[in-house]
ZAKOL-83239 format. One record per residue: residue number from 1; residue in three letters; x, y, z of N, C-alpha, C in turn. Coordinates in steps of 0.1 Angstrom, whole numbers, plus 5000, padded with zeros to 4 digits. Each point is the difference from the previous one (the first is absolute). Example, Ala and Ser with C-alpha at 12.3 -4.5 7.8 and 13.67 -1.06 7.14 Angstrom:
2
ATOM   resi   resn     nu     nv     nw    cau    cav    caw     cu     cv     cw
ATOM      1    ALA   5132   4943   5078   4991   5012   5000   5009   5012   5000
ATOM      2    SER   4996   5011   4993   5009   5011   5000   4992   5011   5008
This chain:
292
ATOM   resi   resn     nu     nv     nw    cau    cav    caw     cu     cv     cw
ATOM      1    UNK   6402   8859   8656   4986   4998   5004   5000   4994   5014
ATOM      2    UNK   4993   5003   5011   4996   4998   5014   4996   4987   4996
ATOM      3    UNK   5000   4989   5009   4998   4992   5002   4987   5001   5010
ATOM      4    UNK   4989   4995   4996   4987   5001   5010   5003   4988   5015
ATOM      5    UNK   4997   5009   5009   5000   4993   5014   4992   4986   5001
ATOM      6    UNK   5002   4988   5000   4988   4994   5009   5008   4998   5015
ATOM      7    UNK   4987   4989   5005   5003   4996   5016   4996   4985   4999
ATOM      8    UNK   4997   4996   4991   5002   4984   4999   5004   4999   4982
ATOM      9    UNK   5004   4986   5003   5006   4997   4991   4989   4994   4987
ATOM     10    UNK   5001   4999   4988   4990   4991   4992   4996   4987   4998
ATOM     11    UNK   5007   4991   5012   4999   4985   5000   4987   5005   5014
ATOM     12    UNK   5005   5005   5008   4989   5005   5012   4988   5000   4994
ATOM     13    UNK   4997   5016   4993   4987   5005   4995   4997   4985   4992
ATOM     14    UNK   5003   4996   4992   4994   4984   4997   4991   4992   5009
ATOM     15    UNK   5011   5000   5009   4995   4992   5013   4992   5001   5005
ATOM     16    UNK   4996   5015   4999   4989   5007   5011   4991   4999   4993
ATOM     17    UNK   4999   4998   4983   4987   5005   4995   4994   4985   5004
ATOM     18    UNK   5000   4989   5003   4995   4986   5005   4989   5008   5013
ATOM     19    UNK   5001   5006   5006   4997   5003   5010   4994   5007   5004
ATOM     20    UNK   4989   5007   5009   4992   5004   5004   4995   5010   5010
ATOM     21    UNK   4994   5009   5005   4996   5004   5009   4992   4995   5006
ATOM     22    UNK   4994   4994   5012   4987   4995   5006   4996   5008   5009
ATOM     23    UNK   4989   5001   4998   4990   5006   5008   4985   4997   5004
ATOM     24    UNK   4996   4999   5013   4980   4995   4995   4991   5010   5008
ATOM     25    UNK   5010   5015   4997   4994   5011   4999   4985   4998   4991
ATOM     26    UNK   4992   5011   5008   4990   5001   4983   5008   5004   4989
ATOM     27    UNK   4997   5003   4991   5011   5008   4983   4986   5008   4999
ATOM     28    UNK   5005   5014   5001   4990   5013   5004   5001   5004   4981
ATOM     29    UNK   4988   5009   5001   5000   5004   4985   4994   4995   4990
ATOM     30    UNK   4998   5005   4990   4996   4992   4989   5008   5000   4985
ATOM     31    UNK   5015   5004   5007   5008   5000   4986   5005   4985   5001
ATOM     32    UNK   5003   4994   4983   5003   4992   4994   5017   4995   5006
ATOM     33    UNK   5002   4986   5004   5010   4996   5005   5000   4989   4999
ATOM     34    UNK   5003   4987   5002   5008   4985   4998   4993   4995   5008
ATOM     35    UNK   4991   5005   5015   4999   4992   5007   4977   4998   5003
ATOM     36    UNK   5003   4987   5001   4983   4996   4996   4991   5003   5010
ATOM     37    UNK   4990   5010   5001   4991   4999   5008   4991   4984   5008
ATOM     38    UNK   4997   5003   5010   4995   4989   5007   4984   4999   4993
ATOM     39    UNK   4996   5007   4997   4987   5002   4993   4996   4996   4983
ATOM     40    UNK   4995   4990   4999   5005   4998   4984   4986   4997   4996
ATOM     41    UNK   4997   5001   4988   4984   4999   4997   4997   5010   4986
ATOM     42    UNK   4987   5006   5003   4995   5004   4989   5005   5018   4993
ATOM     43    UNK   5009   5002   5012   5003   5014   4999   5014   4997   4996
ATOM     44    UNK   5006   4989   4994   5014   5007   4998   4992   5006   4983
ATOM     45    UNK   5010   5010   4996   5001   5010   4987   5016   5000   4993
ATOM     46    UNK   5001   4996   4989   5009   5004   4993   5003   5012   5005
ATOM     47    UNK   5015   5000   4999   5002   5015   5004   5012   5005   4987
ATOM     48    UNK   5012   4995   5001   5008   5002   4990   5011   4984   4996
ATOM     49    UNK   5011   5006   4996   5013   4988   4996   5013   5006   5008
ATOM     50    UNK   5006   4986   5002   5012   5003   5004   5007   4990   4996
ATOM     51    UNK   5014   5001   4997   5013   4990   4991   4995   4990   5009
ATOM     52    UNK   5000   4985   4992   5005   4986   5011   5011   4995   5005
ATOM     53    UNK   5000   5002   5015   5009   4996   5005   5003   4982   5006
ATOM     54    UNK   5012   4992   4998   4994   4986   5002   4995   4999   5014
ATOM     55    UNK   4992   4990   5003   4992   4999   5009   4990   5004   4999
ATOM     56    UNK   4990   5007   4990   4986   5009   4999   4993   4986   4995
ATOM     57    UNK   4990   5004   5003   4986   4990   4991   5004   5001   4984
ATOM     58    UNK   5002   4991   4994   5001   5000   4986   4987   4999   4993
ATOM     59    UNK   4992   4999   5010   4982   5000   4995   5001   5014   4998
ATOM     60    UNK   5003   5007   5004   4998   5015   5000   5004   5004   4990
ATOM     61    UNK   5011   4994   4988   5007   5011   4993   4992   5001   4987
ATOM     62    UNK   5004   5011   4996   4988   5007   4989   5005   4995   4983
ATOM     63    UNK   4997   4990   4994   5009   4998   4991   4993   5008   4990
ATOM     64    UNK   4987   5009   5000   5000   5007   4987   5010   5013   4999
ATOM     65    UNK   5007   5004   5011   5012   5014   5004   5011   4990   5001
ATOM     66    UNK   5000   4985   5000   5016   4997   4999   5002   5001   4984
ATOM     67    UNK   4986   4995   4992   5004   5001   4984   5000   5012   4992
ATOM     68    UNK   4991   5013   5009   5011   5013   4994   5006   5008   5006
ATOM     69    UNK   5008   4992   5011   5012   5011   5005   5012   4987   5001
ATOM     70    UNK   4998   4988   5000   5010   4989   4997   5005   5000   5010
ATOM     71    UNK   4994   5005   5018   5004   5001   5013   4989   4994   5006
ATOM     72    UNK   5003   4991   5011   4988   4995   5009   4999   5009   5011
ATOM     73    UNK   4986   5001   5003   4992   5010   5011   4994   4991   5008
ATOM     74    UNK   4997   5002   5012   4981   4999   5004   4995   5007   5002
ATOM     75    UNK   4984   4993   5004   4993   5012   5006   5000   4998   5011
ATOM     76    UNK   4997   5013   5003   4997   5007   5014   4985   5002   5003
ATOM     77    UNK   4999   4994   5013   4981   5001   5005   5003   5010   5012
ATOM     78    UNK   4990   5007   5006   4994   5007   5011   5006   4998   5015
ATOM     79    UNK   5000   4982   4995   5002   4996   5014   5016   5000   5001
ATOM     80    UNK   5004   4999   4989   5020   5005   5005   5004   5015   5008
ATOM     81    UNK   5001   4998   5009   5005   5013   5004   5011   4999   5010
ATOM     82    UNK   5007   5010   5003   5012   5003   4997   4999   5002   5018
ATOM     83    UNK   5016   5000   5005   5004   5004   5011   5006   5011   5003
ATOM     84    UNK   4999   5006   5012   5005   5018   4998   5014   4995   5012
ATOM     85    UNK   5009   5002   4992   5007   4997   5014   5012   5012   5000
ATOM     86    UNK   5008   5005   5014   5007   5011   5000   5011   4993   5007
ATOM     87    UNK   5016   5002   4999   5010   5000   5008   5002   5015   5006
ATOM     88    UNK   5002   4999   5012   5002   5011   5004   5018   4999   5008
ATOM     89    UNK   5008   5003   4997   5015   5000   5004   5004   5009   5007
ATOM     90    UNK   5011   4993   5014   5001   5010   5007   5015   5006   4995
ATOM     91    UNK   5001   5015   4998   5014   5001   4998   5007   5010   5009
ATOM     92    UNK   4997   4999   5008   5005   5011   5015   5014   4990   5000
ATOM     93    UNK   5006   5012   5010   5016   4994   4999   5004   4986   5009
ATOM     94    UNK   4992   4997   5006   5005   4985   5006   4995   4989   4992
ATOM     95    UNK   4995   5003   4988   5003   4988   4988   5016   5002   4988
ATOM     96    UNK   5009   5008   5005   5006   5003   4994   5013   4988   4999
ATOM     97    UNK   4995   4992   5008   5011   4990   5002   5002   4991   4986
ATOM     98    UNK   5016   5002   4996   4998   4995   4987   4995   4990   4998
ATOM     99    UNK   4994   4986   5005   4996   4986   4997   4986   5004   5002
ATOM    100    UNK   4995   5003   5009   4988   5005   5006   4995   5005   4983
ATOM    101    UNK   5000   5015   4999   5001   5007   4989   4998   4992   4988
ATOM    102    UNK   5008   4992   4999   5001   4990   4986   4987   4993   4998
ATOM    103    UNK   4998   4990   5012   4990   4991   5000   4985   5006   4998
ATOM    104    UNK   5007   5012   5007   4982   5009   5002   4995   5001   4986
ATOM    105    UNK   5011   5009   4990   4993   4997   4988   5001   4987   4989
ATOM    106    UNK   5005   4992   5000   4996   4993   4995   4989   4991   5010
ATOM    107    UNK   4994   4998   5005   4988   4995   5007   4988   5013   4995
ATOM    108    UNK   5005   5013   4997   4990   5011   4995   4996   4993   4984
ATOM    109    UNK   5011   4992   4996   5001   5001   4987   4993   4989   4994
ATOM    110    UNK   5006   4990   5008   4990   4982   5000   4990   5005   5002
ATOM    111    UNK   4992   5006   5014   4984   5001   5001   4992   5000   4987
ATOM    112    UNK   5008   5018   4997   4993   5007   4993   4998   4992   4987
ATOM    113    UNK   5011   4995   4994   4998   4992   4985   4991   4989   5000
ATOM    114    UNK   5000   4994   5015   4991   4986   4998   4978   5013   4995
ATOM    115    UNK   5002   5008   5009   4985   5008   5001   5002   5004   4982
ATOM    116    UNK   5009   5006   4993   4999   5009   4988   5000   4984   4989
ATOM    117    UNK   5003   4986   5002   5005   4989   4993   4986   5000   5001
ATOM    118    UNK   4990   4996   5008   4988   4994   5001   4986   5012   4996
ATOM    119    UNK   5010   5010   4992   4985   5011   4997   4994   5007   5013
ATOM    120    UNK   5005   5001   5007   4994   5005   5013   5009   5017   5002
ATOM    121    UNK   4991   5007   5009   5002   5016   5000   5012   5002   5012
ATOM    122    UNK   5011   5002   4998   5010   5006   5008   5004   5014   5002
ATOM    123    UNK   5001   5003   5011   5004   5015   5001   5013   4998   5012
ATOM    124    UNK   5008   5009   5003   5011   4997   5009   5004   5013   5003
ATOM    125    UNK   5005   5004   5008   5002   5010   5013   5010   5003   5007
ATOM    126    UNK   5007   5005   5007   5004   5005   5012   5003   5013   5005
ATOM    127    UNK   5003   5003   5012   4997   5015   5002   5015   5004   4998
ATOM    128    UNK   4999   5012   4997   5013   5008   4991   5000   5011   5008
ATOM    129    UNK   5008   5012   5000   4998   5010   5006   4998   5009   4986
ATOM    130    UNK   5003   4997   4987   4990   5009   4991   4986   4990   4995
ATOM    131    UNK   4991   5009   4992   4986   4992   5000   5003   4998   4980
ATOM    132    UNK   5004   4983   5004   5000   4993   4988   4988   4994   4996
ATOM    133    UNK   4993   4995   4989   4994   4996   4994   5001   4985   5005
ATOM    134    UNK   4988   4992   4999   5004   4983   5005   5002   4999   4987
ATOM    135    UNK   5002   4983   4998   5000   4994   4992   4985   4992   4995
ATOM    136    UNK   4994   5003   4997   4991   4991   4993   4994   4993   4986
ATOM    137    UNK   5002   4990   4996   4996   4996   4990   4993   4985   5001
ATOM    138    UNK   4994   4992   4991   4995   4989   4996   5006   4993   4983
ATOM    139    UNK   5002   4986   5008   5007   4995   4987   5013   4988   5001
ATOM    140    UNK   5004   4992   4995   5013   4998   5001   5011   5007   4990
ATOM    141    UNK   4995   5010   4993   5008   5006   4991   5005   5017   5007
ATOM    142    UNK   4997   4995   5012   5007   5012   5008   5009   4994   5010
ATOM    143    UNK   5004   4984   5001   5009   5000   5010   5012   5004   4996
ATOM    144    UNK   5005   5000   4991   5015   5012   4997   4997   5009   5006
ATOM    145    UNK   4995   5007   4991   4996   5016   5011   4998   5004   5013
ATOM    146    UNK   4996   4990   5004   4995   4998   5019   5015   4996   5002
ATOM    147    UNK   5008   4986   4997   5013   4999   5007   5013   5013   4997
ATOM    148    UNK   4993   5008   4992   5014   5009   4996   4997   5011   5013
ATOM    149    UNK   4984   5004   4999   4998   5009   5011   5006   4995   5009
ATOM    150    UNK   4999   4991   5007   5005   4996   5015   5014   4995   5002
ATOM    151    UNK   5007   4996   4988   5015   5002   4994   5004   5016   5007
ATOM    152    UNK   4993   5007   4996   5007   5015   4997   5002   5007   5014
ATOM    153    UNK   4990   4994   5008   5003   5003   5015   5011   5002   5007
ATOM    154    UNK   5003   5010   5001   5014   5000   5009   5000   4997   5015
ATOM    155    UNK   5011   5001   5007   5002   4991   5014   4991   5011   5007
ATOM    156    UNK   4991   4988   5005   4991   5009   5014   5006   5012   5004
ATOM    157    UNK   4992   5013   5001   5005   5012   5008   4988   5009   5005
ATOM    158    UNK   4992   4992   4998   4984   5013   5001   4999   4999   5023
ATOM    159    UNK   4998   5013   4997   4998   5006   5016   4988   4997   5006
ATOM    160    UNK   4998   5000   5014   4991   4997   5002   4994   4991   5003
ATOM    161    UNK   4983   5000   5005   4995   4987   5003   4993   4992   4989
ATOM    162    UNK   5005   4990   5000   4992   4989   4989   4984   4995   5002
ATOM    163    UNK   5000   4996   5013   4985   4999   5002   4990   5008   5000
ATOM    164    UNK   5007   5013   5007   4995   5016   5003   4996   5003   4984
ATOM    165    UNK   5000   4998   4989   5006   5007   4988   4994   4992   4991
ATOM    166    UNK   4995   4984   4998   5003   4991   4992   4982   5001   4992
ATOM    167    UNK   4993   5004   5011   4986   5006   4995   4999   5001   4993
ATOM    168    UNK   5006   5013   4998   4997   5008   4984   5006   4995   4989
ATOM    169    UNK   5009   4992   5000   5001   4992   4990   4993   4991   4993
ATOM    170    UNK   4990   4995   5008   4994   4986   4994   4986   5008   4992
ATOM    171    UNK   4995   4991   4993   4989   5003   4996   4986   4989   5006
ATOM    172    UNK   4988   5004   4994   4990   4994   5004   4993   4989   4994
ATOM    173    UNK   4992   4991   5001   4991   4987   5000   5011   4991   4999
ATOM    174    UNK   5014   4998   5002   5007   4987   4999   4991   4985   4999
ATOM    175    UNK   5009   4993   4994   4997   4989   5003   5011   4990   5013
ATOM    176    UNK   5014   5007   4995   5009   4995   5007   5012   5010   5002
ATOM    177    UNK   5003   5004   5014   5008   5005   5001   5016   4992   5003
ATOM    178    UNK   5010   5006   5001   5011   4989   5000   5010   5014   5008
ATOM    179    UNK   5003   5001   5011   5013   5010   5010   5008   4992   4999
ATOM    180    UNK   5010   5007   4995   5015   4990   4995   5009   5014   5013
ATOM    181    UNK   5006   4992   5014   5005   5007   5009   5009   4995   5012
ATOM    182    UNK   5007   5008   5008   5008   4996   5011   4994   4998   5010
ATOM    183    UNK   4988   5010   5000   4989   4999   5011   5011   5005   5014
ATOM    184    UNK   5010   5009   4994   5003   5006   5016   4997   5008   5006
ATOM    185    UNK   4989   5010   4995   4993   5011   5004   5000   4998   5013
ATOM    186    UNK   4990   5009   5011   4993   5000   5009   4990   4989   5000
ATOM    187    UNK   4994   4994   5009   4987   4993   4998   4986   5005   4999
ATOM    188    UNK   5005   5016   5005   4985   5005   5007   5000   5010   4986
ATOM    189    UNK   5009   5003   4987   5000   5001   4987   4992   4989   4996
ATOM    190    UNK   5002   4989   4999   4996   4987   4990   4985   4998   5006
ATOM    191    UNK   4995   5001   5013   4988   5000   5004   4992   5012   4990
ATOM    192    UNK   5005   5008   5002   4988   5012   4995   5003   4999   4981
ATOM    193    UNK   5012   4991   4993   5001   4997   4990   4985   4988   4993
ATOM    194    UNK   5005   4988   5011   4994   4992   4996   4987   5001   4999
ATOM    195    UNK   4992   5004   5013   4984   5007   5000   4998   5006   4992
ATOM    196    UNK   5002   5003   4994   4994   5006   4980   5001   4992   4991
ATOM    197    UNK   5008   4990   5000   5002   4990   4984   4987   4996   5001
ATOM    198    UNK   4991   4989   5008   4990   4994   4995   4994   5011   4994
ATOM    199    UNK   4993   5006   5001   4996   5013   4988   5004   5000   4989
ATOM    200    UNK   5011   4999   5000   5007   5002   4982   5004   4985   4995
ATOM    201    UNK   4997   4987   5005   5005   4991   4994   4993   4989   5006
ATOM    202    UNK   4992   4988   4995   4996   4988   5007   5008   4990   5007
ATOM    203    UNK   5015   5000   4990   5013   4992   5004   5013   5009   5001
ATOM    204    UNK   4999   5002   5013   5015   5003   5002   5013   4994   5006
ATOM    205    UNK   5008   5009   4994   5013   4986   5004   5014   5005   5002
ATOM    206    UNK   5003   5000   5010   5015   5005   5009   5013   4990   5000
ATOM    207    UNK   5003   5004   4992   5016   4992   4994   5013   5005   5007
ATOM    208    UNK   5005   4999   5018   5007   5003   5004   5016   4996   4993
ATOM    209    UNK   5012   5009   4997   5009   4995   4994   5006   5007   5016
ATOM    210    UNK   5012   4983   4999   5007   5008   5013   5015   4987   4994
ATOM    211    UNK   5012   5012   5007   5014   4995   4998   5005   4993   5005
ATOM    212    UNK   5012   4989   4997   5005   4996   5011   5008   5005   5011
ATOM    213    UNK   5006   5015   4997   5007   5007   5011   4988   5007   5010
ATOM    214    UNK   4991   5003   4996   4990   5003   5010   4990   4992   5006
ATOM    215    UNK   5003   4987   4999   4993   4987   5005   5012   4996   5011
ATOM    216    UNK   5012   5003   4997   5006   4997   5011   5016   5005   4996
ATOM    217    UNK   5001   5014   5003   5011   5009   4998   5015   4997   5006
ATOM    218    UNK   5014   4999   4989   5009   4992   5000   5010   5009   5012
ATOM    219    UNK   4995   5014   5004   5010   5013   5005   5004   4992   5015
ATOM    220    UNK   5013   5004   5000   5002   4997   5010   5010   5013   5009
ATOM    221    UNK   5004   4998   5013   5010   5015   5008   4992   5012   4999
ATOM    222    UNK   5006   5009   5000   4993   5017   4998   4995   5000   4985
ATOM    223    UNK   4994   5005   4996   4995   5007   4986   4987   5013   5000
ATOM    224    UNK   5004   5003   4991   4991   5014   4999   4987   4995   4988
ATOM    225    UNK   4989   4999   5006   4990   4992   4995   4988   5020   4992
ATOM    226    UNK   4999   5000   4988   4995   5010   4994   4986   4995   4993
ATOM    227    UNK   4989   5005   5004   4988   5001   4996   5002   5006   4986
ATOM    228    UNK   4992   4987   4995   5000   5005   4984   4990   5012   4996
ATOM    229    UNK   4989   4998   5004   4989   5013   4998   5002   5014   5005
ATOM    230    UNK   5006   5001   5017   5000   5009   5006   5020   5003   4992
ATOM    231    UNK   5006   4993   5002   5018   5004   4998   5003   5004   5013
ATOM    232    UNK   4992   4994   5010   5005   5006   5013   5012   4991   5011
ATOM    233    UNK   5011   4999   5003   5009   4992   5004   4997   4997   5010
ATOM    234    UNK   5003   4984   5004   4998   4994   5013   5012   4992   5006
ATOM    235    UNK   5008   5002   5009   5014   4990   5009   4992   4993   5007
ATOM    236    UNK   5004   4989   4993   4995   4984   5007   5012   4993   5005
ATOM    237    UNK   4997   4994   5014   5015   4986   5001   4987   4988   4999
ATOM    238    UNK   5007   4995   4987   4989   4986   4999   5006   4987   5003
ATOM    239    UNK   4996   5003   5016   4998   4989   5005   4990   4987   5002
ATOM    240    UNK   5001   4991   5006   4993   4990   4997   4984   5005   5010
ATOM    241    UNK   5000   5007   5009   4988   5004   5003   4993   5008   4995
ATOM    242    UNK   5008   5008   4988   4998   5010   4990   4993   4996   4987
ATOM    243    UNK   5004   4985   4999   4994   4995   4986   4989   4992   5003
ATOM    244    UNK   4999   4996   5016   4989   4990   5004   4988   5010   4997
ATOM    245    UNK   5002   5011   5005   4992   5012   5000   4994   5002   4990
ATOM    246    UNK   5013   5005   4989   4991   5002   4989   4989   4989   4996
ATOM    247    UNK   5007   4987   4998   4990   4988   5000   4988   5000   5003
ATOM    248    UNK   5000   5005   5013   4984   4996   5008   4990   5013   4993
ATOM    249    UNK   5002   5014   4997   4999   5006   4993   4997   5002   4984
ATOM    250    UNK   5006   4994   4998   4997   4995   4986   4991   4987   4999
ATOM    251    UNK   4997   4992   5007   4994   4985   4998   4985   5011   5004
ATOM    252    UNK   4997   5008   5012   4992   5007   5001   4992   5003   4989
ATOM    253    UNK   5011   5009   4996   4989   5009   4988   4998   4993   4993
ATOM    254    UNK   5007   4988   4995   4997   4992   4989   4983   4991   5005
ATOM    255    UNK   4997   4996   5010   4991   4995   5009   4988   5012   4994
ATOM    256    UNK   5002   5011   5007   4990   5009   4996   4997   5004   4990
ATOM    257    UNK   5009   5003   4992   4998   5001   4984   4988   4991   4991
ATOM    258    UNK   5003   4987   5004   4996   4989   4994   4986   4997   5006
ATOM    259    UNK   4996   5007   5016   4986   4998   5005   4995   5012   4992
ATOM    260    UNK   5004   5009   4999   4994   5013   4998   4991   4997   4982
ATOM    261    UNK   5012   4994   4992   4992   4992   4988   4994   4994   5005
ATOM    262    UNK   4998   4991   5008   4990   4986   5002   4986   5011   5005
ATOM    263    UNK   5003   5009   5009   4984   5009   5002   4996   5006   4988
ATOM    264    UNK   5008   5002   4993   4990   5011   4991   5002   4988   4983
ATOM    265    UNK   4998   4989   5002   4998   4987   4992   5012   5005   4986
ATOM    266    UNK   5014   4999   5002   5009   5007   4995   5007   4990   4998
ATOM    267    UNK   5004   4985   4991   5009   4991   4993   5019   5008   5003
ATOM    268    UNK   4997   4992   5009   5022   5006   5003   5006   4988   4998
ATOM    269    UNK   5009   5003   4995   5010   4991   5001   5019   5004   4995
ATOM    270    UNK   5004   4998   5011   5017   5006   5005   5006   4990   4986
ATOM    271    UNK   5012   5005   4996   5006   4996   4993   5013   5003   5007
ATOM    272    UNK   5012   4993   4995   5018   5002   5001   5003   5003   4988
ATOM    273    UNK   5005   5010   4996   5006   5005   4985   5013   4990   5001
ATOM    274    UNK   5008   4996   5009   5010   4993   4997   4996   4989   4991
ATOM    275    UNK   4984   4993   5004   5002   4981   4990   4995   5005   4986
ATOM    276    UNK   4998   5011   4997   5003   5003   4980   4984   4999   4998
ATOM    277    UNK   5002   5005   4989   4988   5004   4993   4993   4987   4994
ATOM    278    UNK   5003   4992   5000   4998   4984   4994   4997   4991   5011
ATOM    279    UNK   5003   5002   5013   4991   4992   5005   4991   5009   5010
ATOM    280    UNK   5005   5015   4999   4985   5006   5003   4992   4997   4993
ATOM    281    UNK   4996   5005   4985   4994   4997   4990   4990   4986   5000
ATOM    282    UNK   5010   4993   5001   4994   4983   4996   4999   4992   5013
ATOM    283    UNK   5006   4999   5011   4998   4996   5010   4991   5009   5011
ATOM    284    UNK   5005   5013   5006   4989   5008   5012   4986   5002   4993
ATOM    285    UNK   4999   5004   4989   4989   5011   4991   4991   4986   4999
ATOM    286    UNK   5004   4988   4991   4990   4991   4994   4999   4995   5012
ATOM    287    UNK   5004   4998   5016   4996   4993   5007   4989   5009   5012
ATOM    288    UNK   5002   5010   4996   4990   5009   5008   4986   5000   4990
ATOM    289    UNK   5003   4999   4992   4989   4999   4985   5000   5013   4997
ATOM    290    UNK   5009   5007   4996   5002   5014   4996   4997   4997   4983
ATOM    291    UNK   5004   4992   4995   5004   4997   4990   5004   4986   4994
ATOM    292    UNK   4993   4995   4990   4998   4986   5002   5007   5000   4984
């Protein structure tokens, strides 16, 4: 028998279910979800039941359905409604770097479970060069299924532009979008990317993952330096005015990247895949308030 894939461990997913998505997006819609309208009064309505989970109002629970089904429920009003939120992942080949790669999905995986743990509407994405189906469900009885999907991902190889391309993947009225990426495209790509999210989402949010060899690259003497996307070969002598270079170049786009979110009201924030999924998680994420 196959052993099913995960990308985090079972002490993790524990860990994560403590935890949260934040957002003070509006919550668009009027389907049923965990999280309380600002509007409270004469229009909430019964709507249905859902299992108790600890921490719920125990005013809520229905004890004439706990004495014939011998399960606790609550109820559900009007004013619970739910969050639409999308991962969208980049998997073009300069995420293929094995640590890089790793982190990307499990950070796909934590998001997504804390949105599917709290009853909220998940769907997830990336552009492929064949036309896959997303992922979408509601529920925490789908985070298996959501971590096996993104388990089963094999190492980045999709052609092409990510920004140019990432469009048609997303869907519409988000509540929260989340670009899990290297952000090394073009800039004048990510401009004509980003000028369309407010449309499809009230909170968006650009999660740069970047390496420690491409934050400040170990090569040294001659080497033949090969573009991962293109496969096209480059003879470098990396010298010390060669790496200052790259430096100034890289601190650049990093600069612009991060204004280009700040114009089009776009939450960035750079991460190091080197310091681990655990104090991304619990230390960068809860201190940006990604996740409380």
């Amino acid at each position: 028998m196959n052993k099913e894939k995960t990308v985090l461990s079972p002490e993790w997913s524990s860990r994560i279910r403590r935890y949260s998505l934040q957002s003070k997006s509006r919550i668009r819609g009027q389907h049923k979800g965990s999280h309380r309208s600002k509007y409270l009064g004469s229009s909430l309505e019964f709507s249905d039941f859902r299992e108790y989970h600890p921490g719920d109002d125990v005013r809520q629970l229905d004890w004439n359905v706990l004495a014939r089904t011998e399960k606790y429920f609550i109820k559900r009003f009007l004013d619970e409604q739910e969050m639409r939120v999308h991962i969208l992942l980049d998997t073009t080949k300069s995420m293929a770097q094995e640590e890089k790669w790793k982190v990307a999905k499990q950070l796909t995986v934590a998001l997504g479970s804390m949105v599917l743990n709290k009853d909220d509407h998940l769907s997830f994405s990336y552009v492929n060069n064949t036309t896959l189906p997303p992922f979408r469900k509601k529920g925490a009885r789908f985070q298996k299924a959501f971590e096996q999907a993104v388990a089963k991902l094999e190492k980045p190889d999709t052609k092409g532009n990510f920004a140019r391309n990432a469009l048609t993947v997303i869907p519409k009225d988000l509540t929260v979008l989340i670009i899990i990426s290297d952000g090394l495209e073009h800039l004048e790509e990510w401009q004509i990317f980003f000028k369309q999210l407010p449309k499809l989402a009230g909170d968006v949010r650009f999660l740069q993952l970047q390496s420690a060899e491409e934050m400040a690259p170990s090569y040294t003497g001659d080497v033949q330096l090969v573009d991962m996307e293109t496969k096209e070969p480059l003879n470098v002598s990396m010298s010390q005015a060669v790496l200052t270079s790259y430096q100034q170049m890289r601190m650049a786009h990093q600069k612009q990247l991060e204004a280009l979110c700040h114009q089009y009201g776009i939450a960035f924030l750079s991460i190091k895949v080197n310091d681990g999924i655990q104090h991304i998680l619990f230390q960068q994420l809860t201190k940006a308030y990604w996740i409380r």
